[in-house]
C-alpha positions as CSV (number, residue, x, y, z in Angstrom):
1,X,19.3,-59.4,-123.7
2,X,23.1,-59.3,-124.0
3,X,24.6,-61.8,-126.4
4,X,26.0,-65.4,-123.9
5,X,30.0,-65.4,-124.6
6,X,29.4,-69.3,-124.6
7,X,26.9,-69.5,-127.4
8,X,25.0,-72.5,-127.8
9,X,25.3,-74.7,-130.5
10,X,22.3,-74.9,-132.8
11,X,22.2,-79.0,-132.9
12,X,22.0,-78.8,-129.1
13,X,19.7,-76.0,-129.3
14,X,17.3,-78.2,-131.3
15,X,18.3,-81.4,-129.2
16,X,17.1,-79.7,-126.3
17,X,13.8,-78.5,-128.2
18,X,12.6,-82.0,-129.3
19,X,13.5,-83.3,-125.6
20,X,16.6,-85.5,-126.5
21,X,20.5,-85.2,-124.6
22,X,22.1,-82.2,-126.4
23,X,24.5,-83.4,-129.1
24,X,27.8,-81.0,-128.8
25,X,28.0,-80.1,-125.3
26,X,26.7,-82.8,-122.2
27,X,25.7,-79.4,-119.8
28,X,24.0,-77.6,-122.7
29,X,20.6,-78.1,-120.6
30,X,21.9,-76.4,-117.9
31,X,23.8,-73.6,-119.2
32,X,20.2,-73.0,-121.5
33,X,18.2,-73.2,-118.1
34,X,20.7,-70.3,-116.7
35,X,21.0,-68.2,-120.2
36,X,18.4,-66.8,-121.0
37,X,19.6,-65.8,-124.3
38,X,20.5,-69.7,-125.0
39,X,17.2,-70.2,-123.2
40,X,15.4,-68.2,-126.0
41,X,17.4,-69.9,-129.1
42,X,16.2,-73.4,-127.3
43,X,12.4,-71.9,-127.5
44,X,12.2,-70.7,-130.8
45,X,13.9,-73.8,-132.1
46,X,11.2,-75.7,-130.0
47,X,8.6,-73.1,-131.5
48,X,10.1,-73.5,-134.9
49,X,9.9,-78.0,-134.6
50,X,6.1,-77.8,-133.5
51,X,5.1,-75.7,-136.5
52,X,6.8,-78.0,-138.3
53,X,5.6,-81.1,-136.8
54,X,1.5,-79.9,-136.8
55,X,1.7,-77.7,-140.3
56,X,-1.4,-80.1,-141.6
57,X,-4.3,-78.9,-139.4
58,X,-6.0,-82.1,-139.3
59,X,-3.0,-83.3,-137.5
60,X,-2.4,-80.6,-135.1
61,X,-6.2,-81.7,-134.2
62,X,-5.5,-85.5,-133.2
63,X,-2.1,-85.2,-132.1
64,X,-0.9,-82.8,-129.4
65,X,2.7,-84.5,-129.3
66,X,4.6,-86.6,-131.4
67,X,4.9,-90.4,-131.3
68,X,6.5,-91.7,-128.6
69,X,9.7,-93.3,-130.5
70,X,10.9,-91.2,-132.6
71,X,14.7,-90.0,-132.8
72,X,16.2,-87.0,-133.3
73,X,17.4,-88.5,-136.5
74,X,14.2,-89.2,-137.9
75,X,12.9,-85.5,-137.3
76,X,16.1,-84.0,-138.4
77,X,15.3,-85.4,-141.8
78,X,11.9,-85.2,-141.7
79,X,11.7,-80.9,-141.1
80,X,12.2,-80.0,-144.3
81,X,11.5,-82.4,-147.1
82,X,10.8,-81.3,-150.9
83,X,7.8,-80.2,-151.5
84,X,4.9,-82.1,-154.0
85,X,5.9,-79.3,-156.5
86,X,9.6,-79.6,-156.2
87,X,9.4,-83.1,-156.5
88,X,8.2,-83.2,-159.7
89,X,9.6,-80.0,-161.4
90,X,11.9,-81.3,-163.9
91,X,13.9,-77.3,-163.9
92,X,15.1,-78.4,-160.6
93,X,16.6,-81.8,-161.0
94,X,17.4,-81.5,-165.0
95,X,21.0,-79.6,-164.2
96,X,22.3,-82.0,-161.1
97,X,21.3,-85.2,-163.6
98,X,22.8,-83.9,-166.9
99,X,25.5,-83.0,-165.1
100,X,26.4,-86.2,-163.1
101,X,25.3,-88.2,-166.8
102,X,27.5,-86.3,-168.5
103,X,30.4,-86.7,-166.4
104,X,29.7,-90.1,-166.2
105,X,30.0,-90.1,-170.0
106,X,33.2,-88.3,-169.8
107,X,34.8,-90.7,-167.5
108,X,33.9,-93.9,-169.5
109,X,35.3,-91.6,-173.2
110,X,38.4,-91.3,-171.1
111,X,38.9,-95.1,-171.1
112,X,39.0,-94.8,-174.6
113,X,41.5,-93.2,-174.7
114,X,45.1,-95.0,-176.3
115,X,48.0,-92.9,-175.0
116,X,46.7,-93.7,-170.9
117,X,48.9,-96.6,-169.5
118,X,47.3,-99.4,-167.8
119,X,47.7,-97.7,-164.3
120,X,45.8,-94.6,-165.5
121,X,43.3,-96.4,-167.2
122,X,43.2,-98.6,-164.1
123,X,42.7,-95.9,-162.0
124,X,40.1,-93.8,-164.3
125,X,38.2,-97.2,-164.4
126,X,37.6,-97.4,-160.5
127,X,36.9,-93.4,-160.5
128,X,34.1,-94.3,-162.7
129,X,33.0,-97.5,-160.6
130,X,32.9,-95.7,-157.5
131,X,30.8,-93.2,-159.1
132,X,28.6,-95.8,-160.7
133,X,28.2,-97.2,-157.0
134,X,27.4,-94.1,-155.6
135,X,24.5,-93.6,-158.0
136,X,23.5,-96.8,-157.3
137,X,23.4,-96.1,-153.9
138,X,21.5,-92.9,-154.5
139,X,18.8,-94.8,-156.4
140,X,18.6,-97.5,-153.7
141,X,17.8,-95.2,-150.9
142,X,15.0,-92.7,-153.3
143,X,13.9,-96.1,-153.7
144,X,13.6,-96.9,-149.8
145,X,12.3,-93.2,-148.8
146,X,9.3,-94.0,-151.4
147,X,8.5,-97.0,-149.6
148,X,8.8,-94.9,-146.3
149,X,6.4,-92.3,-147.4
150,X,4.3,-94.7,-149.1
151,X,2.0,-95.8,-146.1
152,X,1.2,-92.2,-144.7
153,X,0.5,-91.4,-148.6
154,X,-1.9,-93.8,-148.7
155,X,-3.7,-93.2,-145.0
156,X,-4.0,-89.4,-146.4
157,X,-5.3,-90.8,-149.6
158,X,-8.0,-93.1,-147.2
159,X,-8.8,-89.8,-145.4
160,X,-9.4,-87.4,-148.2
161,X,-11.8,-90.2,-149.4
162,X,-13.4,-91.0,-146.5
163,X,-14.1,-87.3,-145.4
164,X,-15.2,-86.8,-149.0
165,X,-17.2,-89.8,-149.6
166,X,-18.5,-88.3,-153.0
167,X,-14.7,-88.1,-154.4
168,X,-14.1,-91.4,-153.3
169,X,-17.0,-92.7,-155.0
170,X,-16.5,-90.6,-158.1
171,X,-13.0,-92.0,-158.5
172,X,-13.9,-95.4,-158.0
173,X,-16.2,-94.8,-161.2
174,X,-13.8,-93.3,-163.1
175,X,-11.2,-96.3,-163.0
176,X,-12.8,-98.7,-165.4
177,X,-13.1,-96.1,-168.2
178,X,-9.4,-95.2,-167.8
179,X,-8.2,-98.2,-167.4
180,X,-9.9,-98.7,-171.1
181,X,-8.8,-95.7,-172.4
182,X,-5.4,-96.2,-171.4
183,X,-5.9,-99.9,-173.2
184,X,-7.2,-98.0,-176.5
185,X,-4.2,-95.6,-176.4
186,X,-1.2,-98.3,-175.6
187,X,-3.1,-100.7,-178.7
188,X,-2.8,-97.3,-181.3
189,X,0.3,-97.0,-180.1
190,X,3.1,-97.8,-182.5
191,X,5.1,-100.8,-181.1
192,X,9.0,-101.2,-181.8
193,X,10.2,-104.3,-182.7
């Protein structure tokens, strides 16, 4: 296949794949339908979102296509979330936080500061604001994807017990001895006061 001098764009590419209006270019369907190089990038892309969508094989099972609803948006951000793993692997998110607390830190020492005139410090002060705000910000939406994912955690969770009634039933034992154990451990523990 020789290479299309008019290229499509990727977003469109992946527009067209999900069955939404291309995003860049309004005849990007038709130039795809007569390219079939652009034709082929609209396949795999379409390829590429339904082994993302159905990667759980329980769900490939029950669903053949995706909930009628859903934007482009909402798929966009939902193709390649963090994993379980990276989620809770401290080496990942350790550098990014250190780095943004100790800038932070910096900011607020250069306040300190006596030889700044009021301007500077003025300005310095809403440098340090806006990036106070902005992890604000970044805290209020972990906060609102949690609550997002929260649900379908919980289905899978019903799932997994109800397909493995013997797991469920186990774990229902085993909350009343760790709820006491974790009692025994917070009472040893030494309180600050």
């Amino acid at each position: 296949m020789n290479d299309c001098p008019g290229r499509l764009d990727p977003l469109d590419a992946e527009a067209l794949a999900s069955g939404e209006p291309p995003v860049v270019a309004s005849d990007a369907a038709v130039h795809a339908a007569s390219c079939p190089s652009c034709a082929l990038q609209v396949r795999t892309a379409a390829d590429f979102l339904r082994e993302i969508q159905f990667a759980a094989p329980e769900r490939g099972a029950r669903e053949n296509q995706p909930p009628a609803g859903v934007d482009l948006a909402a798929r966009v951000v939902r193709i390649r979330p963090f994993s379980r793993r990276e989620r809770r692997d401290v080496r990942l998110w350790a550098g990014p936080a250190a780095f943004a607390g100790v800038l932070f830190g910096a900011g607020l020492g250069t306040l300190a500061v006596p030889s700044l005139s009021a301007g500077d410090q003025a300005g310095i002060t809403l440098a340090a604001l806006a990036s106070a705000a902005a992890l604000a910000r970044a805290a209020g939406r972990a906060v609102a994807d949690v609550f997002s994912v929260s649900p379908d955690a919980w289905g899978a969770l019903s799932d997994a017990f109800t397909r493995q009634s013997t797991w469920g039933f186990a774990a229902l034992l085993l909350l009343a001895p760790a709820g006491l154990a974790l009692r025994r451990v917070l009472a040893r523990s030494p309180r600050r006061g």
